[in-house]
C-alpha positions as a Python dict, from the first residue, in 0.01 Angstrom:
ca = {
    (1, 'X'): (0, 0, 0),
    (2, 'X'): (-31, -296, -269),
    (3, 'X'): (210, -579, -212),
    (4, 'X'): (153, -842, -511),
    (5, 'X'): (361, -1189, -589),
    (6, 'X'): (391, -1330, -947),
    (7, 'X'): (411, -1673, -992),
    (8, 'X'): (379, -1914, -1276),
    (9, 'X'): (717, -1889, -1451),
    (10, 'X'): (954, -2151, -1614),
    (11, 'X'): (1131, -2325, -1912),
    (12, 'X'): (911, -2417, -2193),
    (13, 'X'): (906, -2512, -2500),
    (14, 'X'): (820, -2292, -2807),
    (15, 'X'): (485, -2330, -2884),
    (16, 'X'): (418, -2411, -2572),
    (17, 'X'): (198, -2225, -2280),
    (18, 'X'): (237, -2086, -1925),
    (19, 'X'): (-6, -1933, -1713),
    (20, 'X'): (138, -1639, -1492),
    (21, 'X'): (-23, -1529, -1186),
    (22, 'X'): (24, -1221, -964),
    (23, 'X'): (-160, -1204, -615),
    (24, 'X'): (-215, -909, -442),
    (25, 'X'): (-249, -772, -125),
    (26, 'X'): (-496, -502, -39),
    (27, 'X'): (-880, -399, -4),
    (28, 'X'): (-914, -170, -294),
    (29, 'X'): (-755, -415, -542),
    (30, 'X'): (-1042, -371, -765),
    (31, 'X'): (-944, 36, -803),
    (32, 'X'): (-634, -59, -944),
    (33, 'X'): (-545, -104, -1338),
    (34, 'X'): (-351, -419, -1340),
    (35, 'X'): (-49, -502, -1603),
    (36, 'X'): (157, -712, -1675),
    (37, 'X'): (506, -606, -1808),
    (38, 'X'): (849, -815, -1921),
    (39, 'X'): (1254, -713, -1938),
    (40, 'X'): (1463, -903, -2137),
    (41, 'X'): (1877, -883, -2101),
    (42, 'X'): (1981, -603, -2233),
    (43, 'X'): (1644, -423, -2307),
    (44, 'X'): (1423, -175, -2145),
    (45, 'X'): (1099, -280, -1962),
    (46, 'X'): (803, -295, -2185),
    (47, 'X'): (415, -380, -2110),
    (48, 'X'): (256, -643, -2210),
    (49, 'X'): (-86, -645, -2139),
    (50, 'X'): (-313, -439, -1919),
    (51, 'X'): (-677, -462, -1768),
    (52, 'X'): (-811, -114, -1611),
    (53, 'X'): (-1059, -142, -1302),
    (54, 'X'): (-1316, -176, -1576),
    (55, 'X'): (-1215, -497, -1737),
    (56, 'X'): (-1087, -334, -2015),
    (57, 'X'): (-772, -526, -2196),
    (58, 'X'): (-496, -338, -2405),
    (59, 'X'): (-230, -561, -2548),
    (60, 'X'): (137, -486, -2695),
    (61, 'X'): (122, -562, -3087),
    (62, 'X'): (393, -863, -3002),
    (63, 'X'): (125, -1045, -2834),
    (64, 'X'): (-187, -995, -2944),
    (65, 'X'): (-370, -1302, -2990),
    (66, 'X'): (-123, -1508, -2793),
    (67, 'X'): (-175, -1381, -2430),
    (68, 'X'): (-458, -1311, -2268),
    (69, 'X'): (-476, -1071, -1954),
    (70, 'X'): (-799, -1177, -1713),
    (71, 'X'): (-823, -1039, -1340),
    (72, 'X'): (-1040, -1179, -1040),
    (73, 'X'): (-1216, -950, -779),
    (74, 'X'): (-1274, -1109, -523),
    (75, 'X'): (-958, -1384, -527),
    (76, 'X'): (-701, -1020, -574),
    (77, 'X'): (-564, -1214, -870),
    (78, 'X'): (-473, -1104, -1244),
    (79, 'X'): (-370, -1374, -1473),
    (80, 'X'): (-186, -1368, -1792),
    (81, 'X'): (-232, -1712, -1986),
    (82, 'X'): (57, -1734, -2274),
    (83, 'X'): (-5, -1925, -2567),
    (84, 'X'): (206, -2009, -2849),
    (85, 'X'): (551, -1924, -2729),
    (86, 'X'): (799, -1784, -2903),
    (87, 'X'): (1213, -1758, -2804),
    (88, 'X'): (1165, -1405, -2777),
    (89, 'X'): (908, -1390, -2536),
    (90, 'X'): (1210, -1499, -2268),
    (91, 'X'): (1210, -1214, -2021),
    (92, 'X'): (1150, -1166, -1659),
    (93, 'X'): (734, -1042, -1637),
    (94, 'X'): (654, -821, -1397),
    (95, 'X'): (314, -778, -1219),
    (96, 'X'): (189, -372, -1212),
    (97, 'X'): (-54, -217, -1000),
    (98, 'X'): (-177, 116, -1073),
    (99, 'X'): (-394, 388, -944),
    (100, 'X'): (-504, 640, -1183),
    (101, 'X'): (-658, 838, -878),
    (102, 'X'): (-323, 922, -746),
    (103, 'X'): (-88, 813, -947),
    (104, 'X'): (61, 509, -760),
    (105, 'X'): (227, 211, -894),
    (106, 'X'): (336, -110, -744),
    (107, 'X'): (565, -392, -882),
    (108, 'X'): (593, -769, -805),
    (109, 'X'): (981, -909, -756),
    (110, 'X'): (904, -1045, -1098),
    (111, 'X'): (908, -1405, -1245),
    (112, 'X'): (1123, -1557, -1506),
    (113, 'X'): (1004, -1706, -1851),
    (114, 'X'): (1254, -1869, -2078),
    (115, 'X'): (1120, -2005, -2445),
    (116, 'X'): (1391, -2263, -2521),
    (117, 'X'): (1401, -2578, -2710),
}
């Protein structure tokens, strides 16, 4: 069981930057492929970046370049630093845990980013 809290969210500018993070319970953290996904009104939910157990990063085409996915071992932490903001990347963002071994997946109660001027 994988229990994980995002934090990090607000109102900001575009242009601006945020830095979400997601803590998470658990010894076997470092097993799991972390992600980081987003749902805006009206849309489905869509990922945004993920980092497997490896330290391998995948990004979504909207946001490559702008947002960088990092995790931390020993801390149970995964980061996603935002840069360059756009009104578009408004959307609650979701942390994801997920074990290719068996197939489980855990979500975070998600956190809110809003790109407003």
């Amino acid at each position: 069981q994988v229990q994980l809290a995002e934090s990090g969210g607000g109102l900001v500018q575009p242009g601006g930057s945020l830095r979400l993070s997601c803590a998470a319970s658990g010894r076997i953290f470092r097993f799991y492929a972390m992600g980081w996904y987003r749902q805006a009104p009206g849309k489905q939910r869509e990922l945004v970046a993920v980092i497997t157990s490896g330290g391998s990063m995948s990004y979504a085409d909207s946001v490559k370049g702008r947002f960088t996915i990092s995790r931390d071992n020993v801390k149970n932490m995964v980061y996603l630093q935002m840069n360059s903001l756009k009104p578009e990347d408004t959307a609650v963002y979701y942390c994801n845990a997920h074990l290719p071994a068996t197939g489980e997946d855990y979500w975070g109660q998600g956190t809110q980013v809003t790109v407003s001027s």
